[in-house]
C-alpha positions as CSV (number, residue, x, y, z in Angstrom):
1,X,-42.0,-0.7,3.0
2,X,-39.2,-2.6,1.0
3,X,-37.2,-1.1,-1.7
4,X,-38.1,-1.8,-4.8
5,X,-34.8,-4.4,-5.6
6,X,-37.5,-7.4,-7.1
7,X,-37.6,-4.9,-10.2
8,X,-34.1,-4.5,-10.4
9,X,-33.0,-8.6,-9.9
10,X,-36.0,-9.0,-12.9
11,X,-33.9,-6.6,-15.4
12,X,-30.9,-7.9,-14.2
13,X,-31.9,-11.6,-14.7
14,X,-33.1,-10.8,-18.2
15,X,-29.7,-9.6,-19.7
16,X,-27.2,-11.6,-21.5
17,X,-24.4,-13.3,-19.2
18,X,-21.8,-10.9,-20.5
19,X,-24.3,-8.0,-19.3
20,X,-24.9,-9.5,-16.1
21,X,-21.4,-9.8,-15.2
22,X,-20.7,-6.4,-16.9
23,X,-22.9,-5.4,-13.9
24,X,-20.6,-6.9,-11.0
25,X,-17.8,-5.4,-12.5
26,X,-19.6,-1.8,-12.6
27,X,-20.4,-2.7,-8.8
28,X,-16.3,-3.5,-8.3
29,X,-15.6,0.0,-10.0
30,X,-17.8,1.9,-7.6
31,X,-16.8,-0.3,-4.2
32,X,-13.0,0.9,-5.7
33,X,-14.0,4.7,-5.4
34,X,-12.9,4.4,-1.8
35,X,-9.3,4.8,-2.9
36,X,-6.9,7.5,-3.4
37,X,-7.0,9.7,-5.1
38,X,-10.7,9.9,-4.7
39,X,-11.1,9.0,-1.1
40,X,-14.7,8.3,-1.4
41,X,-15.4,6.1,1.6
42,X,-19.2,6.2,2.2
43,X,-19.2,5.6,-2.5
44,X,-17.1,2.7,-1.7
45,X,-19.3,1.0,1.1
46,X,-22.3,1.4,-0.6
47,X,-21.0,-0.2,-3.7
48,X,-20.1,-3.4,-1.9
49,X,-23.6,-3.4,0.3
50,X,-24.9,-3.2,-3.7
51,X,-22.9,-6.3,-4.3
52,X,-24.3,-8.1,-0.7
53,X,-27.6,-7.1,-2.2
54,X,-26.9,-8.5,-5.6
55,X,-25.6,-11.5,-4.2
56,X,-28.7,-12.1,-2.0
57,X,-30.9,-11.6,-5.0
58,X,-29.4,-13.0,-8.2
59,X,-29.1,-16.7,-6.8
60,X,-29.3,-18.7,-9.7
61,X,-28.3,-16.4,-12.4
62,X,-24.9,-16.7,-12.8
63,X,-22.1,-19.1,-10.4
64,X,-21.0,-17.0,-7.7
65,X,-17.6,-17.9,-8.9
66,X,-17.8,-15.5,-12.0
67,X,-19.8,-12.9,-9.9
68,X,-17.0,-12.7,-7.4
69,X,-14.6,-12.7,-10.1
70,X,-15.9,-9.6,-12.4
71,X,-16.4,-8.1,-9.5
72,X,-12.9,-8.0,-8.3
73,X,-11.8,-7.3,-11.9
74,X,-13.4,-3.9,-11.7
75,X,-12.7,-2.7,-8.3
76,X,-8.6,-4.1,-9.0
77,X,-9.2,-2.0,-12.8
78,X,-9.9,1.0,-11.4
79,X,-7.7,0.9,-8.1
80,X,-4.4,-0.4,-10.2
81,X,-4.7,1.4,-13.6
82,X,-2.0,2.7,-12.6
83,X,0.3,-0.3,-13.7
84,X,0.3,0.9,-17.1
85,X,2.9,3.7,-16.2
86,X,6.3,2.0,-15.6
87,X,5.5,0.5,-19.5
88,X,5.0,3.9,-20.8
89,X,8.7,5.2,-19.8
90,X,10.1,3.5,-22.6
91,X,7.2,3.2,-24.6
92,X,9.0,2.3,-28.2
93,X,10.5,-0.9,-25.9
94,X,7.7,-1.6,-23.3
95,X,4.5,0.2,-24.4
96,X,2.6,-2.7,-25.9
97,X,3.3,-4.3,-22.5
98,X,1.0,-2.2,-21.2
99,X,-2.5,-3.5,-21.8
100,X,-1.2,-7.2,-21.1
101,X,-0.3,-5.8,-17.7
102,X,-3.6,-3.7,-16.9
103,X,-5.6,-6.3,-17.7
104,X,-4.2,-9.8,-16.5
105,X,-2.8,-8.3,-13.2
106,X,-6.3,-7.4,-11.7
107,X,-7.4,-10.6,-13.6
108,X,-5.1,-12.4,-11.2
109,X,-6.2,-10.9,-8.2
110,X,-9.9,-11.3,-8.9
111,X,-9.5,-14.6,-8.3
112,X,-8.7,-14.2,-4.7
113,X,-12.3,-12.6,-4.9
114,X,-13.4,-15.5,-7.0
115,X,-12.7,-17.5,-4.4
116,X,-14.4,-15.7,-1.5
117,X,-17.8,-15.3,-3.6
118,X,-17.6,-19.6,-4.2
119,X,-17.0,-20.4,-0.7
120,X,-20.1,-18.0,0.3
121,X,-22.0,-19.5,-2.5
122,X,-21.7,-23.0,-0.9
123,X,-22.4,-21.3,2.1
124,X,-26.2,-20.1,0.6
125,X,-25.3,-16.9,3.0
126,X,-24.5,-13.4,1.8
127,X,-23.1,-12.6,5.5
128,X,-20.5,-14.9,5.0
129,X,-18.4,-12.9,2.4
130,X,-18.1,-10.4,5.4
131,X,-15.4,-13.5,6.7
132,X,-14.6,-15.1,3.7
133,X,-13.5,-11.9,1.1
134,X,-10.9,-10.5,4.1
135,X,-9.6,-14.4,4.7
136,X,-8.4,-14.2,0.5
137,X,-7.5,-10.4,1.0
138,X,-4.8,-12.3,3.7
139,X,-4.0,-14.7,1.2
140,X,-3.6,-12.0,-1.3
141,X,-0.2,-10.0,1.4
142,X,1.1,-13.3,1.2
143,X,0.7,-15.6,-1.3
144,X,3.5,-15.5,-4.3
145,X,5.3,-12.9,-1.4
146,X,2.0,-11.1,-1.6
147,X,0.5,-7.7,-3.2
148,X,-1.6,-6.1,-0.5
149,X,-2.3,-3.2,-2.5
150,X,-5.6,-1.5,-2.4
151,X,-7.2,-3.2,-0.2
152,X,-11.2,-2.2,1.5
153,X,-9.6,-1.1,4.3
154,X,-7.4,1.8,3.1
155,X,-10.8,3.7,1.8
156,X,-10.8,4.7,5.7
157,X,-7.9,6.2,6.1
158,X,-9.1,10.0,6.6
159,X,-11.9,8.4,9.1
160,X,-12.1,8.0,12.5
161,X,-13.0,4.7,11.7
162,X,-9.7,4.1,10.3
163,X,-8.0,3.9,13.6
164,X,-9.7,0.5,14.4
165,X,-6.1,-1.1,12.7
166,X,-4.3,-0.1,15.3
167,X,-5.9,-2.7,17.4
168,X,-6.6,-5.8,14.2
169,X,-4.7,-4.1,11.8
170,X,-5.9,-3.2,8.1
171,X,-7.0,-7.1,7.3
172,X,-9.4,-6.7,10.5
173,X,-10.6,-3.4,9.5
174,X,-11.3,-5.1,6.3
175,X,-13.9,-7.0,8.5
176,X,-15.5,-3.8,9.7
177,X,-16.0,-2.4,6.3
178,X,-17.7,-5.2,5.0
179,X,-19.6,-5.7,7.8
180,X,-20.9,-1.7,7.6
181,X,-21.9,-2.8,3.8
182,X,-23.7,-6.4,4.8
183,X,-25.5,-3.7,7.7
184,X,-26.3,-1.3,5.1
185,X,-27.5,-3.8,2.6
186,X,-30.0,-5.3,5.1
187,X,-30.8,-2.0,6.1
188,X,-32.0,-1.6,2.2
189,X,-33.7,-5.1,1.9
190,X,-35.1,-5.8,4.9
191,X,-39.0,-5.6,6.1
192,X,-40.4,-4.5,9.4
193,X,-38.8,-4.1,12.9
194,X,-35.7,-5.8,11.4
195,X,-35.4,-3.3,8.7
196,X,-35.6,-0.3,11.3
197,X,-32.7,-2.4,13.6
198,X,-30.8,-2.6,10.5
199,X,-30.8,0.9,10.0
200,X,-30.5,2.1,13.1
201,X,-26.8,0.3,13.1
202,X,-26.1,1.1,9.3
203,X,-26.9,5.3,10.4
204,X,-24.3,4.7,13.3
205,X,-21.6,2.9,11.1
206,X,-22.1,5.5,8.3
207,X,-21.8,8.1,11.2
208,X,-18.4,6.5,12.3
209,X,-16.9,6.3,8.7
210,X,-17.6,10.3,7.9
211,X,-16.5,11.2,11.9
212,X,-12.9,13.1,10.5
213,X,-10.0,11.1,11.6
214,X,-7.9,13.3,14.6
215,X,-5.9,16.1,13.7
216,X,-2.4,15.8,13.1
217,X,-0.8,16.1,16.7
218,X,2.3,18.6,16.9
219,X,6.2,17.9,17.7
220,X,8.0,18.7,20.7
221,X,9.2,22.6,20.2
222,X,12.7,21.1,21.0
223,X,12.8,17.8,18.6
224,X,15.6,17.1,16.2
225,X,14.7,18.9,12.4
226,X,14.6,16.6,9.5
227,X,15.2,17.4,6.2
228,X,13.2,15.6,3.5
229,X,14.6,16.3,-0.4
230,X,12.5,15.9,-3.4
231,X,14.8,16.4,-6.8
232,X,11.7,16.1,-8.7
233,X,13.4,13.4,-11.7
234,X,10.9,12.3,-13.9
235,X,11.7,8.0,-14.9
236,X,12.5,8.8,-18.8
237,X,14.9,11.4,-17.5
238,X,16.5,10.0,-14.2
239,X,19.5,7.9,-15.9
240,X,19.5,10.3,-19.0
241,X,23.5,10.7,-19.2
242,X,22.5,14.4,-20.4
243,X,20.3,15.0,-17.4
244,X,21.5,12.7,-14.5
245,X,24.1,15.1,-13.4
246,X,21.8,18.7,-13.2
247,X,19.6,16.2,-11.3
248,X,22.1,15.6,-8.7
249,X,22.9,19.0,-8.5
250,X,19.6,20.0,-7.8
251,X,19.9,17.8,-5.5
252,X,22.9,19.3,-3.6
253,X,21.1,23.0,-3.9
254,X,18.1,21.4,-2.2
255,X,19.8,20.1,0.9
256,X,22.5,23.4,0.8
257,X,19.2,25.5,1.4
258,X,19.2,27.6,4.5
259,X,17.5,26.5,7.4
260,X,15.4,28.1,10.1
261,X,17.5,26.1,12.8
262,X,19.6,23.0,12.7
263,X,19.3,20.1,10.9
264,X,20.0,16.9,12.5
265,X,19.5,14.5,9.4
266,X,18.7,15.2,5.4
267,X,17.1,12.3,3.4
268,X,17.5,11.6,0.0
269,X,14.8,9.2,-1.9
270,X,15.3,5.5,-3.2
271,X,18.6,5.6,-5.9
272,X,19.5,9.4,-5.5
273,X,23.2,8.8,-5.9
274,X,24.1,8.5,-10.1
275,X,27.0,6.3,-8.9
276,X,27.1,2.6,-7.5
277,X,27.6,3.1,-4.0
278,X,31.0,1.3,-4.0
279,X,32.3,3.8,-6.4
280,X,30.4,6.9,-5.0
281,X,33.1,8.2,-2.4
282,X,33.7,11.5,-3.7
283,X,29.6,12.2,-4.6
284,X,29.0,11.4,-1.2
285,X,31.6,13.9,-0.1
286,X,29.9,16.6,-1.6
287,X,26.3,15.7,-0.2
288,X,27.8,16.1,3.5
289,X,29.4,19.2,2.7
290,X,25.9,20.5,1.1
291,X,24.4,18.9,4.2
292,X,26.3,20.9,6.2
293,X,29.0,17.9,7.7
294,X,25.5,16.4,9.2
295,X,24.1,12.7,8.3
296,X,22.4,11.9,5.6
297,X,20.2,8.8,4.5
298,X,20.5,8.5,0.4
299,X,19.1,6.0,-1.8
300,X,21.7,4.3,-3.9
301,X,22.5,0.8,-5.3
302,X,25.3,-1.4,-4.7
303,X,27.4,-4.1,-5.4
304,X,28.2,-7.1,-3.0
305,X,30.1,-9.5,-5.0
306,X,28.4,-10.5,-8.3
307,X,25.2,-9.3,-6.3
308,X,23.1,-5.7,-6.5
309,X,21.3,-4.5,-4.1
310,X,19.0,-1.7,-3.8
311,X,20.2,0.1,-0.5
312,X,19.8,3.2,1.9
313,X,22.9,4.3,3.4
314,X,23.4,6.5,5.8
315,X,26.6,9.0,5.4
316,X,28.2,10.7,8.2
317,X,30.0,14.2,8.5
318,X,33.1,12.5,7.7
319,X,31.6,11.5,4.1
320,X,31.4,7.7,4.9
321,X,29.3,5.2,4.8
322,X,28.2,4.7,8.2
323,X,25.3,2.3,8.3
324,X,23.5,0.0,5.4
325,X,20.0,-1.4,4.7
326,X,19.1,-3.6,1.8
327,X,15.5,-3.8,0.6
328,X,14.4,-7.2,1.1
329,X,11.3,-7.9,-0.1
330,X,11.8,-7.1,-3.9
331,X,9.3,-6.3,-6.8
332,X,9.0,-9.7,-8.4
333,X,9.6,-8.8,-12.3
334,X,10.3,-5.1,-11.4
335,X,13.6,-6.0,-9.4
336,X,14.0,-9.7,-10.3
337,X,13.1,-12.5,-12.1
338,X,11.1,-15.4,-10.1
339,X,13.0,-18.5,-9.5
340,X,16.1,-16.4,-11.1
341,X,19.0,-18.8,-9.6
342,X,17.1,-21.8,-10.3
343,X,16.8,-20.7,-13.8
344,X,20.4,-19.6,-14.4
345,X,21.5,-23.5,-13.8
346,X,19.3,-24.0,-17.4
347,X,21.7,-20.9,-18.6
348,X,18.9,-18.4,-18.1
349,X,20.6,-15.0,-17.1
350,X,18.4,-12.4,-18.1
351,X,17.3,-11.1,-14.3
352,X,19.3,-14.2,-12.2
353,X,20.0,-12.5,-9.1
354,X,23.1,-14.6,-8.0
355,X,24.7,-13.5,-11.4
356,X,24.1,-9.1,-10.7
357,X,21.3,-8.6,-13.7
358,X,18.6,-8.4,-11.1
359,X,18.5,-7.3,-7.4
360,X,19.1,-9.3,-4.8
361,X,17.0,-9.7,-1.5
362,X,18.6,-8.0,1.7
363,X,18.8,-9.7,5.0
364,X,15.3,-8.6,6.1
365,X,14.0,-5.8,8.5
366,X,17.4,-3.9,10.4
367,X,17.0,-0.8,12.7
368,X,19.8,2.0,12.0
369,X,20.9,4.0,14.2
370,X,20.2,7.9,13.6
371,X,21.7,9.3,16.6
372,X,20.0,11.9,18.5
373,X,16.7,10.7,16.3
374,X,16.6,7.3,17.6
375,X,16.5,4.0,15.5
376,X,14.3,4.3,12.7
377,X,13.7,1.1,10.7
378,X,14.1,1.8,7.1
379,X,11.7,1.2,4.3
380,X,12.3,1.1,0.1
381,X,9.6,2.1,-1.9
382,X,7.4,-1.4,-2.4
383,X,7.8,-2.6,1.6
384,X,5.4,-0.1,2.8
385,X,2.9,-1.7,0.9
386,X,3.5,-4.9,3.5
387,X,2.5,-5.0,7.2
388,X,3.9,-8.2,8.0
389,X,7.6,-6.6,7.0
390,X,6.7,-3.1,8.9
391,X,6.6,-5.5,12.6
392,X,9.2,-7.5,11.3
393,X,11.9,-5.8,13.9
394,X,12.5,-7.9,17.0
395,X,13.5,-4.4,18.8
396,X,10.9,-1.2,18.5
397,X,11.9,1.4,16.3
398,X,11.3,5.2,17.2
399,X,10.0,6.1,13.8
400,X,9.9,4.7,10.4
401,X,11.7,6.0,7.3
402,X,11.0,5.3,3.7
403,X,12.2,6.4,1.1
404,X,10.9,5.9,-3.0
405,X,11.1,6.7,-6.2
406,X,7.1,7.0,-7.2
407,X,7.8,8.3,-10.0
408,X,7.4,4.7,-12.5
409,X,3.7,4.9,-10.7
410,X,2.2,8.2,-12.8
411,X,0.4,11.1,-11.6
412,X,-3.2,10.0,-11.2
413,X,-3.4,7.4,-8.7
414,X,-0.6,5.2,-7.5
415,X,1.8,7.4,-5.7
416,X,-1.1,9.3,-3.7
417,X,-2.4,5.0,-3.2
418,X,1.6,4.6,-2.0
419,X,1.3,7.4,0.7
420,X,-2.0,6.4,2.2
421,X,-0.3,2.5,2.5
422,X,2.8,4.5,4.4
423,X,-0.5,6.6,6.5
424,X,-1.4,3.2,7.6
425,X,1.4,1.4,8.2
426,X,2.4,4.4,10.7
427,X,-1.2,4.3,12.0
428,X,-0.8,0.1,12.5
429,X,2.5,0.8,14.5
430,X,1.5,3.8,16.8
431,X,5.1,5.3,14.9
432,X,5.6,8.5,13.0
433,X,7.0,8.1,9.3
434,X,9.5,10.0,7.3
435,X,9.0,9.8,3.8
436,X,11.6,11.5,1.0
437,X,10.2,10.7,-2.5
438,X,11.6,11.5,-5.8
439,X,8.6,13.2,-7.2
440,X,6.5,13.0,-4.2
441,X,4.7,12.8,-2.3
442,X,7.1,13.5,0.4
443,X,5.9,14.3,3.9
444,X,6.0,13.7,7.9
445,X,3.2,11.3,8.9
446,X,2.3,11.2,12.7
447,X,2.0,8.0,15.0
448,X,-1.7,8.3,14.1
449,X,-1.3,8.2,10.7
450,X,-2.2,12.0,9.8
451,X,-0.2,14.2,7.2
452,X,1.8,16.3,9.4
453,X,3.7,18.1,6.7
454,X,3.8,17.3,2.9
455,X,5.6,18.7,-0.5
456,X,3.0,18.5,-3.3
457,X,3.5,16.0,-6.6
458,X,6.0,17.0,-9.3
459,X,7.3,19.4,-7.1
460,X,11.2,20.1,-6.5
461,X,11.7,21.5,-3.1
462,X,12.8,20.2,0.5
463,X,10.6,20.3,3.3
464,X,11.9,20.7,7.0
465,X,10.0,18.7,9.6
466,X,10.7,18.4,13.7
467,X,10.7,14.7,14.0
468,X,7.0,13.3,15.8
469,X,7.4,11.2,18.9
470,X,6.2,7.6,19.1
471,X,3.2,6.4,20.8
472,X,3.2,3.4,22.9
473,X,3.3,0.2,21.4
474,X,0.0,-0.6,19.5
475,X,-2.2,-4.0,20.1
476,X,-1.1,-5.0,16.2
477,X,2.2,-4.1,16.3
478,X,2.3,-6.7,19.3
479,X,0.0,-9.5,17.8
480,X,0.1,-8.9,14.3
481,X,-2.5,-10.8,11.4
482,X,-2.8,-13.9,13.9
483,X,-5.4,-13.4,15.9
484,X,-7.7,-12.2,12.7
485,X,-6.5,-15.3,10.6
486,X,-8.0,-17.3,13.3
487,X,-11.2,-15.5,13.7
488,X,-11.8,-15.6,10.2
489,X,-11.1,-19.2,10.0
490,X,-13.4,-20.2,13.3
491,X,-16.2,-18.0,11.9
492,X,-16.0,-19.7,8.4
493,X,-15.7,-23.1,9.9
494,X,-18.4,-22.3,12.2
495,X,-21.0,-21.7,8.4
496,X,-19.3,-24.7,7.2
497,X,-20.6,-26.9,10.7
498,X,-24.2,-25.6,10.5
499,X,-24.3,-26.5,6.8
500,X,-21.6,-29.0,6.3
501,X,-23.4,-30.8,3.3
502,X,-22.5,-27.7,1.1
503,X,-19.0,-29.2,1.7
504,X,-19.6,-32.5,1.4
């Protein structure tokens, strides 16, 4: 017996356009649930296997084009109303900002959705968005150097499901997901022996996406200790010139805290030190010495020429500066202006990178070298949020190690959104992640992506971790997005050759 959906398409049919589409974008809000911090992955599947259904049934109504698009407006509304937080740190400057930026940013990347839903509307074939929504969630990493954030995918991270990426990666395992919902969505609206076929695979996907993920494995009794500070520096206070200085301090008591055993590295988040690095020498003295004379990793920015750079450095016992890495792939607006040199030849200067007011790009993904820890590649804040830069490294790190400052991102959503993007960028590489953030959430990830260790949000404190060991090289970390770039592209040209006069 079918489900009653023929009464739901008639009410839906009979609303106003602005209704209708109010509808898809309720639809976008529920597939969105999937994400931290409410991690509701089975809420999140169902809501797109509504919008498979939807799509099957409203033919006619409305041009898939605006479907696709209010449909991506609410999920990217509810997954990044987070934006609206850097704004509100200096709200008397920036605060009016705010609504501009929470709506036209998922605005933006609705069309990427936009997109998917006209291609599959040419198509005639609901099945196809299964192909055709993860092709523009690839185009979506790297188009305008990409925002990745929030995509299906990451809904799965506390599944066992969610260990699929470590074979296609979290654009592939966007397939799976939307596969599950098309399977569920048939499961709803078909008739007969198909129907029971249909839910005989939509009970055995649901099965695999609530199956836990593994438990978080354990470190070697005799592996090197980390120590992971977390001062805690809220954004309207961190350059406060009444407050930067206790902050720092803090700091310094945090990492001077006694140990069960030795420490073989301390890590400070992204721009810990209140100093330009150039001019930092005697600050960085007194972090050894509260370090104990071991190394230390500390966020700080520096100068190169007229250039700035947003850098982790690592400091040895001796107080130097030992090693350097400069993030590379930048927050467009955040950390520079677009197009910045080409502007300053028209005597634009307000973020032109070549002339210091904005930060410049580093030289792209470098190992350092932690000593008895191994090489770790190092990761600032925003590069996490990027798989393509995470298997940038010609040579195989033995962990990865970011550090952040979360705290422009608020308290609700984005930096818990930030870890689970670190989860599976450790899970993608078969490599354990250090993370040291300013207001958390800190915490050791394992080389299958689980939460080993963690401080909680808006916490000061340090947290002592053994270091986890590697697993062998993963089948993404060795192929990358490739290989699902071209399946999605064979697949889609394969609907377009068995009904090419939609393309005409």
């Amino acid at each position: 017996m079918p489900m009653p959906t023929a009464d739901l398409v008639s009410r839906y049919a009979g609303l106003p356009r602005w209704g209708r589409l109010g509808i898809w974008a309720i639809l976008g809000v529920i597939s969105a649930l999937g994400q931290a911090p409410f991690g509701w992955a089975l809420v999140s599947v169902l809501g797109f296997a509504f919008a498979f259904l939807f799509f099957e049934r409203t033919k006619g109504t409305d041009a898939p084009t605006l479907q696709g698009w209010a449909f991506g407006f609410g999920y990217f509304l509810l997954t990044l109303q987070w934006l609206v937080s850097p704004f509100l740190v200096e709200p008397e400057q920036h605060g009016w900002m705010a609504p501009f930026a929470l709506v036209l940013m998922p605005g933006g990347l609705a069309l990427f959705w936009a997109a998917a839903f006209w291609g599959a509307g040419r198509l005639g074939r609901s099945s196809a968005l299964i192909f055709a929504l993860p092709l523009m969630e690839l185009a979506r990493a790297y188009v305008f150097t990409g925002f990745a954030w929030g995509m299906p995918a990451y809904g799965m991270v506390d599944s066992a499901l969610g260990q699929v990426v470590t074979w296609v990666g979290s654009h592939g395992l966007n397939v799976f997901v939307l596969a599950i919902a098309w399977t569920v969505a048939q499961a709803i609206n078909s008739h007969g022996q198909f129907r029971l076929a249909f839910l005989g695979l939509a009970v055995a996907a649901v099965l695999a996406i609530l199956w836990p993920a593994p438990e978080p494995m354990a470190p070697r009794d005799d592996a090197p200790m980390i120590r992971l500070i977390q001062p805690n520096a809220a954004q309207h206070e961190k350059w406060d010139p009444d407050l930067i200085d206790d902050i720092f301090v803090r700091g310094l008591a945090l990492t001077r805290a006694e140990a069960d055993g030795p420490i073989a590295l301390t890590i400070w988040p992204e721009t810990s030190l209140p100093e330009i690095l150039n001019y930092g020498d005697e600050l960085l003295k007194q972090v050894t010495e509260a370090a104990g004379l071991t190394p230390v990793v500390i966020g700080a920015n520096r100068f190169e020429g007229p250039r700035l750079f947003n850098s982790a450095a690592l400091i040895g016992s001796d107080g130097e500066v030992h090693a350097i890495y400069d993030k590379h792939h930048l927050v467009p607006f955040g950390e520079y202006l677009p197009f910045g040199d080409f502007l300053a030849r028209f005597g634009y200067y307000g973020m032109a990178a070549s002339q210091g007011h904005g930060f410049s790009p580093g030289a792209g993904a470098e190992l350092m070298d932690l000593g008895p820890l191994g090489l770790a590649l190092p990761l600032i804040c925003y590069e996490v949020v990027f798989p393509q830069d995470v298997r940038a490294s010609q040579i195989r790190a033995n962990m990865l190690m970011q550090i952040t400052n979360d705290a422009w991102f608020g308290t609700f959503s984005g930096p818990y959104q930030h870890l689970v993007q670190a989860q599976m960028r450790a899970m993608e590489m078969g490599l354990p992640m250090v993370r040291a953030a300013n207001t958390g959430v800190s915490a050791m990830i394992d080389a299958r992506g689980r939460i080993v260790a963690q401080l909680p949000l808006n916490e000061a404190g340090y947290l002592d971790v053994r270091r986890q060991d590697p697993l062998p090289q993963t089948l993404y970390a060795w192929v990358g997005d490739a290989p699902v770039l071209a399946f999605l592209i064979l697949v889609l040209l394969g609907y377009i050759t068995v009904r090419p006069r939609e393309f005409a």
